[in-house]
C-alpha positions in Angstrom: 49.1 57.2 91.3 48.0 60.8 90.9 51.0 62.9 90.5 50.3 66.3 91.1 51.6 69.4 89.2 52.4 73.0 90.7 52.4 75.8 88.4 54.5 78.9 89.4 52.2 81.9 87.9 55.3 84.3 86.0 54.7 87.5 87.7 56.1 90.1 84.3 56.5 92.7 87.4 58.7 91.0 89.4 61.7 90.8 87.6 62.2 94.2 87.0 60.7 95.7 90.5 63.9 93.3 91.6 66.3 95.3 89.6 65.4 98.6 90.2 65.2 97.7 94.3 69.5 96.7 92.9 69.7 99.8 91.3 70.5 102.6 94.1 73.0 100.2 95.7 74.7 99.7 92.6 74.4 103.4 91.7 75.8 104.3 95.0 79.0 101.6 94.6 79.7 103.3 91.3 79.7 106.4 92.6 82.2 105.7 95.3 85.3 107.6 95.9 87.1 105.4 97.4 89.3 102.9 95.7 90.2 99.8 96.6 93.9 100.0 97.0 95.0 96.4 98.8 96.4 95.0 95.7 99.6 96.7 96.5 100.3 95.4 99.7 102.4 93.0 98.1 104.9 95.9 97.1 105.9 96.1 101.2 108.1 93.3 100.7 110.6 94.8 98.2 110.4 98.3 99.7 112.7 99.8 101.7 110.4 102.7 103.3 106.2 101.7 103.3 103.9 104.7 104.3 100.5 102.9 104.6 97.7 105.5 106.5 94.1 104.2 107.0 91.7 106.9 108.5 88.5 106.2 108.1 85.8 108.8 109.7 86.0 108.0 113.1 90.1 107.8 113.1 89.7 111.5 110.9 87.6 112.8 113.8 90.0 111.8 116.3 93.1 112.8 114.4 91.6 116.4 114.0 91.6 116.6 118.1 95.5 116.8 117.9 95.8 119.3 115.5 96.8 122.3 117.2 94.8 126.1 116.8 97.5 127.6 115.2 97.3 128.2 111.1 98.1 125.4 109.1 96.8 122.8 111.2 93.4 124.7 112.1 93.2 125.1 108.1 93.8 121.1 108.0 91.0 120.7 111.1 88.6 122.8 108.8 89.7 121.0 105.6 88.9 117.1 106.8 85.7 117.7 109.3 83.5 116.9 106.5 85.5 114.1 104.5 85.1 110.5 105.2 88.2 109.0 104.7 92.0 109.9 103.6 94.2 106.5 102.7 97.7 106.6 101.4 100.4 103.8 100.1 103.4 105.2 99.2 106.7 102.8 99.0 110.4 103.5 98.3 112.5 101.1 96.6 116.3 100.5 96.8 116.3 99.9 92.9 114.3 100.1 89.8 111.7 97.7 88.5 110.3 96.7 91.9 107.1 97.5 90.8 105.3 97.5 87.3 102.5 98.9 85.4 100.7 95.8 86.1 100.5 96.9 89.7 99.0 100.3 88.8 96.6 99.0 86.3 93.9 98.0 88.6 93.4 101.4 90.2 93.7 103.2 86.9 90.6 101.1 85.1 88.7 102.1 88.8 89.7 105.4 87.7 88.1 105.5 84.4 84.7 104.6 86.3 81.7 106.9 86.6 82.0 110.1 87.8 86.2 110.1 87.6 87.8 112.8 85.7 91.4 113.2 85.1 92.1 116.5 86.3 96.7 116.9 86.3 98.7 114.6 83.9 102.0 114.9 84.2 104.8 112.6 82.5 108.4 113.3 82.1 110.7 111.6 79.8 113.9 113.2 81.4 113.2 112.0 85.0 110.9 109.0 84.2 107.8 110.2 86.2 104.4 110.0 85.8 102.0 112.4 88.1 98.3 112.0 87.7 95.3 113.7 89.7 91.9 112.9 89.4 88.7 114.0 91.0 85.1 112.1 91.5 82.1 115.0 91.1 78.4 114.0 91.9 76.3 117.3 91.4 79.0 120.0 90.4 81.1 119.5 94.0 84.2 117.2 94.2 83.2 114.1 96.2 86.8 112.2 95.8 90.5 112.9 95.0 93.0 110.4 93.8 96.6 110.8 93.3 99.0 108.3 91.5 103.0 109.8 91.3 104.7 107.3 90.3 109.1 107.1 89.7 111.3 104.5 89.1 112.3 104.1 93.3 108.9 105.2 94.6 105.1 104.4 93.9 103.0 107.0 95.8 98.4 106.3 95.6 96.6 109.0 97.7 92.6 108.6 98.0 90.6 111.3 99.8 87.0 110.6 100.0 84.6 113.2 100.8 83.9 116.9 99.7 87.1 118.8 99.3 87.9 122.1 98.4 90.6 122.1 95.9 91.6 125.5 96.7 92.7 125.1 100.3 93.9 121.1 99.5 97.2 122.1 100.1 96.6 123.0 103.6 96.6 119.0 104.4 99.6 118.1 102.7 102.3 117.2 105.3 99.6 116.2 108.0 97.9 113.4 108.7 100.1 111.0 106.0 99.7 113.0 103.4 102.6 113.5 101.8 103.9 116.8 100.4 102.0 116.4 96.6 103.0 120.0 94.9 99.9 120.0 93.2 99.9 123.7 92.5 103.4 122.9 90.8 102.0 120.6 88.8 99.0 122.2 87.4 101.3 124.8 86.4 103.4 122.3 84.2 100.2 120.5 83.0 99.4 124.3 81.6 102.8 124.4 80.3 102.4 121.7 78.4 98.9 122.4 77.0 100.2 125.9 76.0 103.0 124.3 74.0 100.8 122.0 71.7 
């Protein structure tokens, strides 16, 4: 009985020509704006008020068509024609303790990914809230904005992805789902505090 033997020439190159055909897909996944937010479905349950928006491109482009021409909403037109998706969970609880750090946690260590940088960090002591604002930046422009505010009855996550102008974000607060954020407000008591250390 002859057996007969295959050899499999090793081919050095191959390996890594593999890896680096991986690379700009894996590149581009950490450099993704938008985060993955469905852990906290779970929340609806306990809540007594769930604000849940889901407007990917296509549902943007069609949402800008009902904005009106007038001011605010023409600013809010202008403002989302370029982004690619705005998502927002926000819950309100009849008591305390219906959600836990836990919950936040996996959006947080998303947060400290490539490319994220804490930009508003606001906690108070007296009221029990946390407010944080981060931004995603891929060549000196903002490609992503996440917001976490966070009290003892409500749990708010807003993730816009896209290119944003920080300067005229306040133009889309109050449309589309986005709630009312007062991000101007808090910069100015992030400054506050960094003046008092």
């Amino acid at each position: 009985m002859i057996t007969q033997t295959t050899t499999v020439k090793r081919r050095p190159w191959f390996l890594p020509l593999a890896l680096l055909g991986l690379l700009p897909a894996a590149t581009a996944r950490a450099q993704d704006a938008r985060l993955r937010i469905k852990n906290l479905e779970k929340l609806a349950d306990k809540a007594a008020e769930v604000v849940d928006v889901t407007l990917d491109k296509p549902m943007l482009d069609l949402a800008s068509k009902f904005l009106r021409d007038e001011d605010d909403d023409a600013e809010a037109r202008e403002l989302i024609k370029d982004m690619k998706g705005i998502y927002v969970k926000s819950f309100e609880f009849d008591k305390e303790g219906e959600y836990s750090d836990a919950d936040i946690e996996p959006i947080l260590a998303q947060l400290k990914g490539p490319g994220w940088s804490r930009l508003v960090d606001v906690r108070s002591k007296h009221d029990r809230e946390t407010d944080e604002v981060y931004i995603m930046q891929q060549d000196g422009k903002v490609t992503g904005l996440a917001v976490i505010a966070a009290e003892p009855k409500e749990l708010t996550i807003v993730n816009i992805v896209g290119p944003i102008d920080l300067e005229k974000l306040s133009k889309l607060e109050g449309h589309l789902g986005v709630p009312h954020l007062d991000l101007d407000r808090k910069s100015a008591k992030e400054a506050r505090r960094d003046n008092e250390k």
